[in-house]
Each structure stands twice: as structure tokens, then as C-alpha cells.
DSSP file (Angstrom, degrees, kcal/mol; ACC not computed):
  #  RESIDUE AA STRUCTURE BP1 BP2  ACC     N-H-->O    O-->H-N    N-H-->O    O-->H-N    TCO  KAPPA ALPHA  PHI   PSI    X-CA   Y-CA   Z-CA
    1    1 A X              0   0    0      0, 0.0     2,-0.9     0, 0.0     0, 0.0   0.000 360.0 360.0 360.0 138.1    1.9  -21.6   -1.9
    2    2 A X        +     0   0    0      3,-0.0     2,-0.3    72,-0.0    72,-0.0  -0.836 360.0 160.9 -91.3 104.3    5.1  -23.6   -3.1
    3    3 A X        -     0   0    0     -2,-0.9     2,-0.4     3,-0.0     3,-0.1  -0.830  45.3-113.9-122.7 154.2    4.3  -24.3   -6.5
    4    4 A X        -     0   0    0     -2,-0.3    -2,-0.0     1,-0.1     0, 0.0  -0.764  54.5 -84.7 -97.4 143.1    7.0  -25.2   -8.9
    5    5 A X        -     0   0    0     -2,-0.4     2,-0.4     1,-0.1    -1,-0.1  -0.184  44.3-141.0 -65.3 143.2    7.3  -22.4  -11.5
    6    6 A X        -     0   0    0     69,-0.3     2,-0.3    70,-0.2    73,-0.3  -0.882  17.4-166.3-102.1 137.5    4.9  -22.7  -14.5
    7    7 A X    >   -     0   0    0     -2,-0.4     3,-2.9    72,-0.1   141,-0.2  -0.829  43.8 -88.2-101.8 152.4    5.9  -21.8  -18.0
    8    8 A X  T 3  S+     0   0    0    139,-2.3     3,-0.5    -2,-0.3   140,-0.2   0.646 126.3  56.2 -33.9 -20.8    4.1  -21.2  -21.4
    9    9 A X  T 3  S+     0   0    0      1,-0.2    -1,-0.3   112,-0.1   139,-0.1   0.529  96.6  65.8 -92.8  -8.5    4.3  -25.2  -22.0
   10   10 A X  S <  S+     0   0    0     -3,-2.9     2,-0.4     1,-0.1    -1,-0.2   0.287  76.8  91.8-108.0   5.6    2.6  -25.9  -18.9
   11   11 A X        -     0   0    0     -3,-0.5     2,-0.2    -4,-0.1    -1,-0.1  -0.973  55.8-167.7-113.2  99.9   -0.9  -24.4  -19.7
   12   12 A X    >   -     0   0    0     -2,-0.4     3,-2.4     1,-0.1     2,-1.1  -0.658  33.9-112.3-104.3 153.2   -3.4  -27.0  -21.2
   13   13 A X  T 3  S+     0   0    0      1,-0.2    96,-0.2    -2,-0.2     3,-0.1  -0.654 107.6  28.1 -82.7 112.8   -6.5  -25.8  -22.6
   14   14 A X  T 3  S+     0   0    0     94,-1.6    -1,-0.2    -2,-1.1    95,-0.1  -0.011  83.9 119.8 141.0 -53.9   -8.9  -27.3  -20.0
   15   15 A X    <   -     0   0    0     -3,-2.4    93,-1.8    92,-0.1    -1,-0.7  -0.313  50.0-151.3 -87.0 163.9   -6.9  -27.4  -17.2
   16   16 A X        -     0   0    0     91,-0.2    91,-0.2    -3,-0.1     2,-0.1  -0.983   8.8-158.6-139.6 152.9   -8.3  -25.2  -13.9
   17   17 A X        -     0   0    0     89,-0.3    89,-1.4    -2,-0.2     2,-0.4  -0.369   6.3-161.4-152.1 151.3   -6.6  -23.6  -11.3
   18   18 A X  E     -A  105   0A   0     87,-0.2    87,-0.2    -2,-0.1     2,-0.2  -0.990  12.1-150.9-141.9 155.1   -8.8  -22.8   -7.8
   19   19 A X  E     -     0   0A   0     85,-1.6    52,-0.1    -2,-0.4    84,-0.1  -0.536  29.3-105.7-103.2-175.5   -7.0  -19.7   -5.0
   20   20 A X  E     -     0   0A   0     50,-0.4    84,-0.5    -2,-0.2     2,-0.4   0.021  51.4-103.9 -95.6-161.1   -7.8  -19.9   -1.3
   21   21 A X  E     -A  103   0A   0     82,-0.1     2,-0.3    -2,-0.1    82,-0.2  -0.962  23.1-149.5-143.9-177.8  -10.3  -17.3   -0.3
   22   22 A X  E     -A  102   0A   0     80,-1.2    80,-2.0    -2,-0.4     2,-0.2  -0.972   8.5-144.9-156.6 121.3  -10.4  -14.1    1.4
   23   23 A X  E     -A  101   0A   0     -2,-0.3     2,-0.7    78,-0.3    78,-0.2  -0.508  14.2-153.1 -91.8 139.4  -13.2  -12.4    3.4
   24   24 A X  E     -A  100   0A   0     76,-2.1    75,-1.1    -2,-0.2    76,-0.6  -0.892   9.6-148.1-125.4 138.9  -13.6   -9.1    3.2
   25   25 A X     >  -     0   0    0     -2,-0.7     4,-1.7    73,-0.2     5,-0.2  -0.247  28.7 -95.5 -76.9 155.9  -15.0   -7.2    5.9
   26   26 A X  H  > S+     0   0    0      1,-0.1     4,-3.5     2,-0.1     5,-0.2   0.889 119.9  48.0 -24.1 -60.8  -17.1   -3.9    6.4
   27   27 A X  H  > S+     0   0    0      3,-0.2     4,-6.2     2,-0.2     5,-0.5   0.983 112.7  45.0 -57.5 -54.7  -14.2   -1.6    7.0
   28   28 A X  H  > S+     0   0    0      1,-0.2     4,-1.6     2,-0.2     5,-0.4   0.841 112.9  54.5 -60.6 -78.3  -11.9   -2.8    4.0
   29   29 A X  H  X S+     0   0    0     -4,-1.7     4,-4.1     1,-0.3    -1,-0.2   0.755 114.9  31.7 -42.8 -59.9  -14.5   -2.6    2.3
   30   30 A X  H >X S+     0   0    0     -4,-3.5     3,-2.7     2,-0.3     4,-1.6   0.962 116.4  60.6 -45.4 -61.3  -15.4    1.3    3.3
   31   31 A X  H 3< S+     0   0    0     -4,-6.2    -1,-0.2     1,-0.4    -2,-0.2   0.733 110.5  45.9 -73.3 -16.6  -11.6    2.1    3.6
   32   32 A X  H 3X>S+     0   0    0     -4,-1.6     4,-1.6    -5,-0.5     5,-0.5   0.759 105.0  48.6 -90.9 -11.9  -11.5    1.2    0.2
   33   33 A X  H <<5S+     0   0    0     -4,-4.1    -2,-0.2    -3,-2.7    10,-0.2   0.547 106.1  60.2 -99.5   3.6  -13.9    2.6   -1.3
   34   34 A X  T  <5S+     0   0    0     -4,-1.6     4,-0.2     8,-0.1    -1,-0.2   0.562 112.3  46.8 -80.4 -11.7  -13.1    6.4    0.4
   35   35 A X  T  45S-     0   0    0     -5,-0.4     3,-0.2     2,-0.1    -2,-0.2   0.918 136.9  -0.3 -84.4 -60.2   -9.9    6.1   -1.3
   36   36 A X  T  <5S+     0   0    0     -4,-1.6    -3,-0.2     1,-0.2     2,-0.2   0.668 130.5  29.9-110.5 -18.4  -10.9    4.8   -5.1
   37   37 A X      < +     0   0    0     -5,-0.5    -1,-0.2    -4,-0.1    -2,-0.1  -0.506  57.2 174.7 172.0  78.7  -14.9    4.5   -5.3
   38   38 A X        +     0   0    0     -4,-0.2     5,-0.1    -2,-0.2    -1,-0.1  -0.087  21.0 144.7 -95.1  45.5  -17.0    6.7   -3.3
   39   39 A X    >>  -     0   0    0      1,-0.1     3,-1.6     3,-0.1     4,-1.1  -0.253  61.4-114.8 -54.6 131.7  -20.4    6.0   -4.3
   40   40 A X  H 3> S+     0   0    0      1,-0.3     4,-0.7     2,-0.2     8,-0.6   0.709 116.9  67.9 -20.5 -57.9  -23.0    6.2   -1.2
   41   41 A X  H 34 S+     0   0    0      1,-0.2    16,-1.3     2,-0.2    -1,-0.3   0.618 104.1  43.7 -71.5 -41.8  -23.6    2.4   -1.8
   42   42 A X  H <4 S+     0   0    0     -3,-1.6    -1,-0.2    14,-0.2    -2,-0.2   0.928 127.8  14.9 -80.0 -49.0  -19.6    1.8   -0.4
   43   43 A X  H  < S+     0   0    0     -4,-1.1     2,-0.3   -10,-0.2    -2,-0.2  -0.143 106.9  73.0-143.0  33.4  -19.3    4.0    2.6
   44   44 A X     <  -     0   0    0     -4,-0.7     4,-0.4    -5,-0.1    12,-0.0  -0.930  51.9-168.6-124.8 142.6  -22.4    5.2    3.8
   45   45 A X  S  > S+     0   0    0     -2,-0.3     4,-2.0     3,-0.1     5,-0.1   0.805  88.6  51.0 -76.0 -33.5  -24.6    2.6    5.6
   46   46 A X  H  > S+     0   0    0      2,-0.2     4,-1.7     1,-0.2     5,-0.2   0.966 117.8  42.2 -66.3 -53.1  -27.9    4.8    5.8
   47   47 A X  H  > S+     0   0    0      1,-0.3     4,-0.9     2,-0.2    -1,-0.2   0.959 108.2  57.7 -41.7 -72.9  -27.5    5.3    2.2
   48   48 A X  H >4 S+     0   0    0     -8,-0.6     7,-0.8    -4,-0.4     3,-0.7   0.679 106.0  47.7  -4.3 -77.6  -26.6    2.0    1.5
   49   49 A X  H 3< S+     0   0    0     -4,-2.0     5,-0.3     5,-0.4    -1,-0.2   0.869 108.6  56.3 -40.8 -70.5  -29.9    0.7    3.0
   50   50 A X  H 3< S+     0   0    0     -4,-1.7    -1,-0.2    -5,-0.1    -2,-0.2   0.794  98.8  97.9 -30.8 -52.3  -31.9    3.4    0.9
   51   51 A X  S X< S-     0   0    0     -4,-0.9     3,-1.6    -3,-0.7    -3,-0.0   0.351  92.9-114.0 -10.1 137.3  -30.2    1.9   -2.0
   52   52 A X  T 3  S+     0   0    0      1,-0.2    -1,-0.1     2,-0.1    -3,-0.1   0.600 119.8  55.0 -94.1  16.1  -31.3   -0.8   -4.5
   53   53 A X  T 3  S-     0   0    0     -5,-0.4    -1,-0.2     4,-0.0    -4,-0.1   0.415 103.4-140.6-105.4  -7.8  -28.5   -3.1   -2.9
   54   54 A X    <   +     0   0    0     -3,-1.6    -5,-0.4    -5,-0.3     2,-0.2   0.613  66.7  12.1  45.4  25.4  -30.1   -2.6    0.4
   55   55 A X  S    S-     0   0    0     -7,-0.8   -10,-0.1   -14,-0.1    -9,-0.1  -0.565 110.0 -31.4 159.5 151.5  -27.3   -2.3    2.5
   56   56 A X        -     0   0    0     -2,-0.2    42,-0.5   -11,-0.1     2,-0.4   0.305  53.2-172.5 -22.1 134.8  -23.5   -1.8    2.1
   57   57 A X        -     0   0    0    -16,-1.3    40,-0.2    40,-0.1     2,-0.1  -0.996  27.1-112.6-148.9 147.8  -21.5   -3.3   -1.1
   58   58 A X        -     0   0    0     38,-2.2    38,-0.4    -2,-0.4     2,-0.2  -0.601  47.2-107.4 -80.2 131.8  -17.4   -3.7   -2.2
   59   59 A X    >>  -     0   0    0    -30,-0.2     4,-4.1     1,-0.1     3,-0.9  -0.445  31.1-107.3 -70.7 150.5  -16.9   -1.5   -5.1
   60   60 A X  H 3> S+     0   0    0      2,-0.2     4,-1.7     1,-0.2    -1,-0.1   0.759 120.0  59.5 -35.4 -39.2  -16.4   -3.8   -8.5
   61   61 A X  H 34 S+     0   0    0      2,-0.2    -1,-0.2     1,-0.2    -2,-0.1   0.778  99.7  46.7 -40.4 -62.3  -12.9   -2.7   -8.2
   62   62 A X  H X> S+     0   0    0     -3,-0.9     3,-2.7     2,-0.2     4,-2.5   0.884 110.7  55.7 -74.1 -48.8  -12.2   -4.0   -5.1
   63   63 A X  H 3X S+     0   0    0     -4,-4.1     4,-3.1     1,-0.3    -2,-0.2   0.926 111.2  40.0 -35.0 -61.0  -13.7   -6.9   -6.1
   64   64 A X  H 3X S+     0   0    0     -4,-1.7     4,-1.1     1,-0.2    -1,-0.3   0.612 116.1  54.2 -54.4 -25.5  -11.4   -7.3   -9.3
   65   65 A X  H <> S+     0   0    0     -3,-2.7     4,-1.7     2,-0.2    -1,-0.2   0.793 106.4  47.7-105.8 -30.1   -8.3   -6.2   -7.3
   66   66 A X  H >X S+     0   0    0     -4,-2.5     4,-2.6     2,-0.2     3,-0.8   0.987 108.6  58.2 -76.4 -56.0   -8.8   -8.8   -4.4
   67   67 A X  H 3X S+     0   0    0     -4,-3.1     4,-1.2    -5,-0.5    -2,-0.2   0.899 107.8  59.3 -39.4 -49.8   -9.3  -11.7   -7.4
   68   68 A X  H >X S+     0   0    0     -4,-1.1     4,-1.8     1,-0.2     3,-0.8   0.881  99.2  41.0  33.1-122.6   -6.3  -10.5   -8.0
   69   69 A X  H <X S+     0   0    0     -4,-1.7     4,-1.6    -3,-0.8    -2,-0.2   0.535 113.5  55.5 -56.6 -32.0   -4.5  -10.9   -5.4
   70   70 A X  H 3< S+     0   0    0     -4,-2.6   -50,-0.4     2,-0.2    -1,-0.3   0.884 112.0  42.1 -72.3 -38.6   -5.9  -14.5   -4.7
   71   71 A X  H X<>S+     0   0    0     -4,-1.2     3,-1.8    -3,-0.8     5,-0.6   0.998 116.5  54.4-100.4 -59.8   -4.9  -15.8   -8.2
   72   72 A X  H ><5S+     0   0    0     -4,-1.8     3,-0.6     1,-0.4    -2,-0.2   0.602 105.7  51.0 -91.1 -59.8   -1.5  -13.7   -7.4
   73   73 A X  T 3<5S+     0   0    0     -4,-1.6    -1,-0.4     1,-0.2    -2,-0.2   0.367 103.2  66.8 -67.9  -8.4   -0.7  -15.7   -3.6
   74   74 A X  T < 5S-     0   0    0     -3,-1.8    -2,-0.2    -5,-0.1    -1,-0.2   0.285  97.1-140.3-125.6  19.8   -1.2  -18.7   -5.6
   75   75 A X  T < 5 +     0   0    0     -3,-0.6   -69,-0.3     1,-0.1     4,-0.2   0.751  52.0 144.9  43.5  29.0    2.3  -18.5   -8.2
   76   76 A X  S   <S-     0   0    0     -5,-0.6     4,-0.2     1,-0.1     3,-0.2   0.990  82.9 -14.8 -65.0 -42.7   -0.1  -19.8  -11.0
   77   77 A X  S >> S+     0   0    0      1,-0.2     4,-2.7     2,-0.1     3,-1.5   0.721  99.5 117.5-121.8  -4.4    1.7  -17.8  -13.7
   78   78 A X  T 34 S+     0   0    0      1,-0.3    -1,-0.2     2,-0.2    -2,-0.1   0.233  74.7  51.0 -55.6   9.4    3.7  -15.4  -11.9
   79   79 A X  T 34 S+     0   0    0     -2,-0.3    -1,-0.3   -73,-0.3   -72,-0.1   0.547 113.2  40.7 -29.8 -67.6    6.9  -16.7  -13.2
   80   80 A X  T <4 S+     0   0    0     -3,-1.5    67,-1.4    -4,-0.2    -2,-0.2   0.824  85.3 132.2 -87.8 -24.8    6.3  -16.7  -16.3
   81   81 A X     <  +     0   0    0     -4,-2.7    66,-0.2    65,-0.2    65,-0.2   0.237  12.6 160.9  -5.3 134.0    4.3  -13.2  -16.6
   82   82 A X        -     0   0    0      1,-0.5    63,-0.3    63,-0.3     2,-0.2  -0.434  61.8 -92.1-140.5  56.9    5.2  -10.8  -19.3
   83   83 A X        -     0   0    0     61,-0.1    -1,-0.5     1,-0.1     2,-0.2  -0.484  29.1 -97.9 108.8 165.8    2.0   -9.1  -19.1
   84   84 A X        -     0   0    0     60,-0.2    60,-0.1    -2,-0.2     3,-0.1  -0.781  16.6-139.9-149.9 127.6   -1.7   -8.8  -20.4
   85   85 A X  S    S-     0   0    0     58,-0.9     2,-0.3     1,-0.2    59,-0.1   0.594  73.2 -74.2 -84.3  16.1   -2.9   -6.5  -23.0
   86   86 A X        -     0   0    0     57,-0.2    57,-0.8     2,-0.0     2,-0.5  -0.724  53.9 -64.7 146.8-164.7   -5.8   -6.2  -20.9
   87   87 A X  E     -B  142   0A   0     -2,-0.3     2,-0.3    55,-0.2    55,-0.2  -0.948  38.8-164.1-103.8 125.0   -9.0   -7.7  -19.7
   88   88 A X  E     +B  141   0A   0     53,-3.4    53,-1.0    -2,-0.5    -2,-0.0  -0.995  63.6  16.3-134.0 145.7  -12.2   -8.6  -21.5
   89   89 A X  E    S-     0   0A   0     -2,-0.3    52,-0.9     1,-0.3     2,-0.6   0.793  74.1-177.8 100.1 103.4  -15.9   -9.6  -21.1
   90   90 A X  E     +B  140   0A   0     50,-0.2    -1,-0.3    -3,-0.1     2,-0.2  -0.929   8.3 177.2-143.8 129.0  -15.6   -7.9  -16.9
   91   91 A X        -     0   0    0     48,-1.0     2,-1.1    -2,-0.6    48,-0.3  -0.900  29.0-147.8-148.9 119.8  -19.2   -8.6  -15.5
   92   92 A X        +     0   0    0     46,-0.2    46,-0.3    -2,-0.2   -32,-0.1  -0.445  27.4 169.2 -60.2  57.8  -20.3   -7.8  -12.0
   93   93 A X        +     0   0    0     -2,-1.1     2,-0.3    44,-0.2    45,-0.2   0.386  54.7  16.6 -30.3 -42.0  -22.6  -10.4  -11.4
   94   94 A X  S    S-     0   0    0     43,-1.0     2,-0.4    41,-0.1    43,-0.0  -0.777  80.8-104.3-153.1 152.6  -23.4  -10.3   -7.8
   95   95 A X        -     0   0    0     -2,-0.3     2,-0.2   -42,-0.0   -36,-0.1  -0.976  25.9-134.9 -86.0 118.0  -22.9   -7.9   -5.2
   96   96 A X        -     0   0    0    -38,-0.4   -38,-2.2    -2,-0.4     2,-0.4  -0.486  28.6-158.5-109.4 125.6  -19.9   -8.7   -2.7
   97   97 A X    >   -     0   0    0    -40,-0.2     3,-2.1    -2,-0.2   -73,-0.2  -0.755  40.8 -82.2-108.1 144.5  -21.6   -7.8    1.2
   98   98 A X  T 3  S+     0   0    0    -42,-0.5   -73,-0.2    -2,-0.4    -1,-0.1  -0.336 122.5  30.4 -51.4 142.6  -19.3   -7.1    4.1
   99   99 A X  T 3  S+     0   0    0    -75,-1.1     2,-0.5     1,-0.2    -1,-0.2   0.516  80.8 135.9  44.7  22.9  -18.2  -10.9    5.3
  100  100 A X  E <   -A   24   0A   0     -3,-2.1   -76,-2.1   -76,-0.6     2,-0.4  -0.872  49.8-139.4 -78.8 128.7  -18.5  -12.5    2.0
  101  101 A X  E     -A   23   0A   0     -2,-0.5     2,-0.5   -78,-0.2   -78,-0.3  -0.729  18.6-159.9 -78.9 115.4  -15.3  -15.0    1.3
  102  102 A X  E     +A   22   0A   0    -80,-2.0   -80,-1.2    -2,-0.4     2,-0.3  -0.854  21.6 162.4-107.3 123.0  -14.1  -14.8   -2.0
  103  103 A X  E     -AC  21 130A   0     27,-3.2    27,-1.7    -2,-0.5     2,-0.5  -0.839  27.0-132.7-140.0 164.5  -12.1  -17.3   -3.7
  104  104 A X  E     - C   0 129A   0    -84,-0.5   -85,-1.6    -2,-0.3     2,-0.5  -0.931   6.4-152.3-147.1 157.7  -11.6  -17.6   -7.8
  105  105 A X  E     -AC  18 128A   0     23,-0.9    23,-3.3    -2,-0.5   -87,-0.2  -0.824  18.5-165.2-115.3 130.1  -11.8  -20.4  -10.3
  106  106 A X        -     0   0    0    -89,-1.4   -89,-0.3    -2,-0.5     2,-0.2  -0.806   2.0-164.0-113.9 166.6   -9.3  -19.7  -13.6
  107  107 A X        -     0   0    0     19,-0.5    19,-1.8   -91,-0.2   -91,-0.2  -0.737  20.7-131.8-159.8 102.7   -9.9  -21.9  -16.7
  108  108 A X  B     +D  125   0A   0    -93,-1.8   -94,-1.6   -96,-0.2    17,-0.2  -0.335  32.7 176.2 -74.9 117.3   -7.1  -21.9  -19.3
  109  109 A X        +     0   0    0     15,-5.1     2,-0.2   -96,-0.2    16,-0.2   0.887  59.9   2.9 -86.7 -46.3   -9.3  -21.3  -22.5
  110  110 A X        -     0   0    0     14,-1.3     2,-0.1   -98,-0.1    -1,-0.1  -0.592  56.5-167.8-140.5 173.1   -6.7  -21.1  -25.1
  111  111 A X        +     0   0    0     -2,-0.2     2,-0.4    12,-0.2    12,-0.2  -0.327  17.9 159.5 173.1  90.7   -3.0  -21.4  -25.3
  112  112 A X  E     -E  122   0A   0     10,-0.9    10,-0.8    -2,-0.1    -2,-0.0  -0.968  34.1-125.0-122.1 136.5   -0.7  -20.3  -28.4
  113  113 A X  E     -E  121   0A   0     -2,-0.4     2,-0.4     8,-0.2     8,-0.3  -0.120  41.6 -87.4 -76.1-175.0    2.6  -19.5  -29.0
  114  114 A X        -     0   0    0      6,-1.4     6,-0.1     3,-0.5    -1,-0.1  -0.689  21.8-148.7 -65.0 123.0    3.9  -15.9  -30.8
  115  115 A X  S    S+     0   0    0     -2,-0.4    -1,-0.2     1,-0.1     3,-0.1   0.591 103.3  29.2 -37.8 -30.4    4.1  -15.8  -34.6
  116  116 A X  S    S+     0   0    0      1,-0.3     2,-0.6     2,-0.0    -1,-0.1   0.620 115.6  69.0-130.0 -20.9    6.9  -13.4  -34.4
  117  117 A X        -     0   0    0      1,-0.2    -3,-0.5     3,-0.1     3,-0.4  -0.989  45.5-167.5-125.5 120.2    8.6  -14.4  -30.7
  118  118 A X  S    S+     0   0    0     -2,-0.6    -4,-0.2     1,-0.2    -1,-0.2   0.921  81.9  59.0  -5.1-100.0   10.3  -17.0  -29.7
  119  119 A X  S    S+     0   0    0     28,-0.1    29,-4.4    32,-0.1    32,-0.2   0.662 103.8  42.9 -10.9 -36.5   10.1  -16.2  -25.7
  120  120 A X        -     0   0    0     -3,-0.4    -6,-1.4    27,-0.3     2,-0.2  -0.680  52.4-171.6-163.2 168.9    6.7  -16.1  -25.3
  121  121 A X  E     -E  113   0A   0     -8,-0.3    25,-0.8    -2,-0.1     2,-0.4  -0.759  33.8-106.3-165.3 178.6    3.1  -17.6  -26.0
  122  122 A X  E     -EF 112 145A   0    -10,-0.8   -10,-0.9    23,-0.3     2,-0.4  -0.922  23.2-172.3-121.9  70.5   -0.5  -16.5  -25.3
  123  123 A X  E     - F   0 144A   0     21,-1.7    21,-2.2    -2,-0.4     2,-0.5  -0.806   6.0-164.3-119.2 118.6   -2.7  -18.0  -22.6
  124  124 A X  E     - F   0 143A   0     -2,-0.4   -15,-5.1    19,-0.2   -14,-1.3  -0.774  20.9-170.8 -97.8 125.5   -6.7  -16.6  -22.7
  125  125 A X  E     -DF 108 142A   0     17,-1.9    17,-2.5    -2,-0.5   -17,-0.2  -0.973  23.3-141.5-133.1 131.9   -8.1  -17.8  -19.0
  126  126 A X  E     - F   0 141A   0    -19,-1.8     2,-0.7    -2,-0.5   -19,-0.5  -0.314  23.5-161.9 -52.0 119.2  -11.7  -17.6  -18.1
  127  127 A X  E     - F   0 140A   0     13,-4.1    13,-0.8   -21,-0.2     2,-0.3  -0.929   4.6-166.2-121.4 124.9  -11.8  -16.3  -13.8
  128  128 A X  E     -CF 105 139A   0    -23,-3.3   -23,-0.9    -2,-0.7     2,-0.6  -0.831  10.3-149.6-103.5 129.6  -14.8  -16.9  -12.2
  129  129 A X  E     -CF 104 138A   0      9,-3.0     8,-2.6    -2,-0.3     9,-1.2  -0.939  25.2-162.2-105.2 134.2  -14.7  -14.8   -8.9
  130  130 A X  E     -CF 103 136A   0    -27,-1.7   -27,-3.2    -2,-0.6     6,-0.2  -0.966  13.9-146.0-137.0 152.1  -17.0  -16.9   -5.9
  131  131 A X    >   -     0   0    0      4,-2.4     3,-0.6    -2,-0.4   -28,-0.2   0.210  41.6 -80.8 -85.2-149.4  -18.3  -16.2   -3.2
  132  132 A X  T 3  S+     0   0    0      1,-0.3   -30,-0.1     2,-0.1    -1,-0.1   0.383 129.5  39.4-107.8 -13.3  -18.9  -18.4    0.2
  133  133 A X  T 3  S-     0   0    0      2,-0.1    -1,-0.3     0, 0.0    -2,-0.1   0.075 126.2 -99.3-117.4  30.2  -22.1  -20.4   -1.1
  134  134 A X    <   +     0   0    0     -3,-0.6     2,-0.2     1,-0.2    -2,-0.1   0.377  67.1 157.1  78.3  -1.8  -20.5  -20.7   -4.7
  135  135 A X        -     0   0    0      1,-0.2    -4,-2.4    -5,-0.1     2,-0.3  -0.434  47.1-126.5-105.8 127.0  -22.2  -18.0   -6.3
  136  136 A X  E     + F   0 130A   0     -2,-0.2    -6,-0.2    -6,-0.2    -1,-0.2  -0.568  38.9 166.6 -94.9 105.2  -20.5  -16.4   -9.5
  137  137 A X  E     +     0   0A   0     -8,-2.6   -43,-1.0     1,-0.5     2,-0.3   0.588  62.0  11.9-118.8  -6.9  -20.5  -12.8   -8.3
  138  138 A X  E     - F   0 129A   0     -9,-1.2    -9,-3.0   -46,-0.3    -1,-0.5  -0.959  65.5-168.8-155.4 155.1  -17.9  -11.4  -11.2
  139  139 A X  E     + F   0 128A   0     -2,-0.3   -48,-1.0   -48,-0.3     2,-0.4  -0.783  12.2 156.0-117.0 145.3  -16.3  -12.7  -14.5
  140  140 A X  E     -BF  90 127A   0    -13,-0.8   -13,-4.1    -2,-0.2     2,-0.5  -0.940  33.4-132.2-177.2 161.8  -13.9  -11.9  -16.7
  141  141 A X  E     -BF  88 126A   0    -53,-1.0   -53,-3.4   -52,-0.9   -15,-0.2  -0.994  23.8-170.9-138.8 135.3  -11.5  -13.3  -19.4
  142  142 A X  E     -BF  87 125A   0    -17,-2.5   -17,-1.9    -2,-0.5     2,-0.4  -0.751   9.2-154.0-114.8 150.4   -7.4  -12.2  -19.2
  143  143 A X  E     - F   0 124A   0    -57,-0.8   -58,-0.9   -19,-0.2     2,-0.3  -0.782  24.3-152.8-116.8  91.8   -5.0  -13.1  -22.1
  144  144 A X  E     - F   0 123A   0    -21,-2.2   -21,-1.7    -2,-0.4     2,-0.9  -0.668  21.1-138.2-119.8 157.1   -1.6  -13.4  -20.9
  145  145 A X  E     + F   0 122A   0     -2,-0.3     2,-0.5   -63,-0.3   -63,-0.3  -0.421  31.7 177.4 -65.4  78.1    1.6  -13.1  -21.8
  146  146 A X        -     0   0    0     -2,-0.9   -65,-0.2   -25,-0.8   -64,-0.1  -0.756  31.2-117.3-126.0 140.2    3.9  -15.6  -20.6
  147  147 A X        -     0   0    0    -67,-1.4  -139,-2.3    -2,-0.5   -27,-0.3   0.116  31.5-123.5 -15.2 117.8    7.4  -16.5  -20.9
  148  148 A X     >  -     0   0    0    -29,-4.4     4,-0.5  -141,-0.2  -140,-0.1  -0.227  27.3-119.2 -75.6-168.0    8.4  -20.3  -22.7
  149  149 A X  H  > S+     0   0    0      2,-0.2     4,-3.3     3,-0.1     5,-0.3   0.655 111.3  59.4-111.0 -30.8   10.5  -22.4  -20.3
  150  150 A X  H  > S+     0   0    0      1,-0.2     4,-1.4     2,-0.2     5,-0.2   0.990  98.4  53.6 -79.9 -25.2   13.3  -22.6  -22.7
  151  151 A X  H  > S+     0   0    0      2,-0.3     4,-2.6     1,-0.2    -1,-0.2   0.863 115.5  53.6 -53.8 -34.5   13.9  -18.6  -22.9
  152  152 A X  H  < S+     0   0    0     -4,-0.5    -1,-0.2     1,-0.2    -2,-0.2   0.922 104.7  41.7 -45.1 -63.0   14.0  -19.3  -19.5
  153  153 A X  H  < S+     0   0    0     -4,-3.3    -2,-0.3    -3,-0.2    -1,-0.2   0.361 116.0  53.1 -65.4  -6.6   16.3  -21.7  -19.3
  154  154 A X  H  <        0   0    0     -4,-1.4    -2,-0.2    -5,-0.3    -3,-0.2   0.807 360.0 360.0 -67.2 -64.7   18.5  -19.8  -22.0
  155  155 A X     <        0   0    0     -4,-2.6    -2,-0.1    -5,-0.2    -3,-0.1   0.495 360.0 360.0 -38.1 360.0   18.4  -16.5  -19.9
């Protein structure tokens, strides 16, 4: 997407962000989960079925890695990026089925600059990951690091 680069001044607490979505099929699903996370429930169908999920499911992983990739294709902070010192509150909600379309809702919670730097400022956003009827199937809140626009314009 041609987005004009965002900077640390450019994140109101409030404001929400939405990606495009992305369906993920039977196979990615299996071909990922032989690689990173082979639980029965990912790449066996008979198993699968047996299963309390009743039938094939994208590991939590994939899930997390495709939200990603969505919020990623869509240049909301990737300018400014200097990081995250991690992830918190990660909940699986929902189970992701072979042809579910996944799209995610971010929601700039918080927004403060560094006490000690200059460069840089803090931004905690809420990501709601959903699926194709709306349905909040994972959660999670990121705090990340990003660049101000004048260290930018300095550099």
C-alpha cells in the first residue's frame, strides 16, 4: 500500500489501523505446520477429525506470523520501527480452519516519548486478528519502538 511514512508523532491514542486479508488454505496450513508445529491437529486430517477441534486447524503461530505480515504489507509503522521488546496478553481465541480469511484491526492504545532518548517514543497497540464473519480469533498487545520524525529528518 502507498502510505506516506508514519513517525512517532503520527500515532494518536485512539486512532485504528485495519490490513487487507489473507486466506489461508489447507496446504499452507499443513506445510507449515510440518516445518514449525507438528501437532496431529495441523497435518493429519484423520487425527484432526478425532480431535477436539474436529477437523484440521493453523498452528497459533502461523496465525501470529500471518497477522504479521498483514499489519507488515500495510507500511503502518514500518518506517519508523526500531523494534518491540516483545508481545503481551497473546490469546488464541478461535481456531483458524483451512479457507478462513484473516485480516487484523490494530488500535494505538498508548503513545509516549523516551525519558532518556530523543529518537524515539513508545507506541502500545491492541491487534485484533479476524476472521471472514468478524470473529476475534487471536489477540495480542505489541509496544513498539518507533523512530520521531525529526531524528529522521536530522539523519
Amino acid at each position: 500500500m502507498d502510505r506516506s511514512p508514519l513517525y512517532f508523532e503520527d500515532f494518536e491514542v485512539g486512532q485504528t489501523f485495519k490490513t487487507r486479508g489473507m486466506t489461508l488454505t489447507e496446504s499452507v496450513i499443513i506445510d507449515f505446520a510440518w516445518q514449525y508445529d507438528p501437532q496431529p491437529f495441523h497435518i493429519d486430517a484423520e487425527a484432526a477429525k478425532a480431535s477436539p477441534y474436529g477437523g484440521i486447524i493453523a498452528s497459533g503461530f502461523q496465525t501470529h506470523l500471518v497477522a504479521f505480515r498483514l499489519v507488515y504489507q500495510e507500511n503502518i509503522w514500518n518506517t519508523a520501527s526500531m523494534g518491540s521488546p516483545g508481545i503481551d496478553e497473546l490469546r488464541w481465541l478461535k481456531p483458524v480452519r483451512p479457507g478462513d480469511t484473516l485480516h487484523v484491526i490494530l488500535e494505538v492504545m498508548e503513545s509516549r516519548m523516551s525519558g532518556s532518548r530523543t529518537d524515539r517514543g513508545y507506541v502500545r497497540m491492541f491487534y485484533q486478528v479476524m476472521n471472514q464473519a468478524d470473529e476475534c480469533v487471536m489477540s495480542y498487545l505489541t509496544t513498539h519502538i518507533l523512530q520521531t520524525r525529526a531524528d529522521a529528518e536530522a539523519g
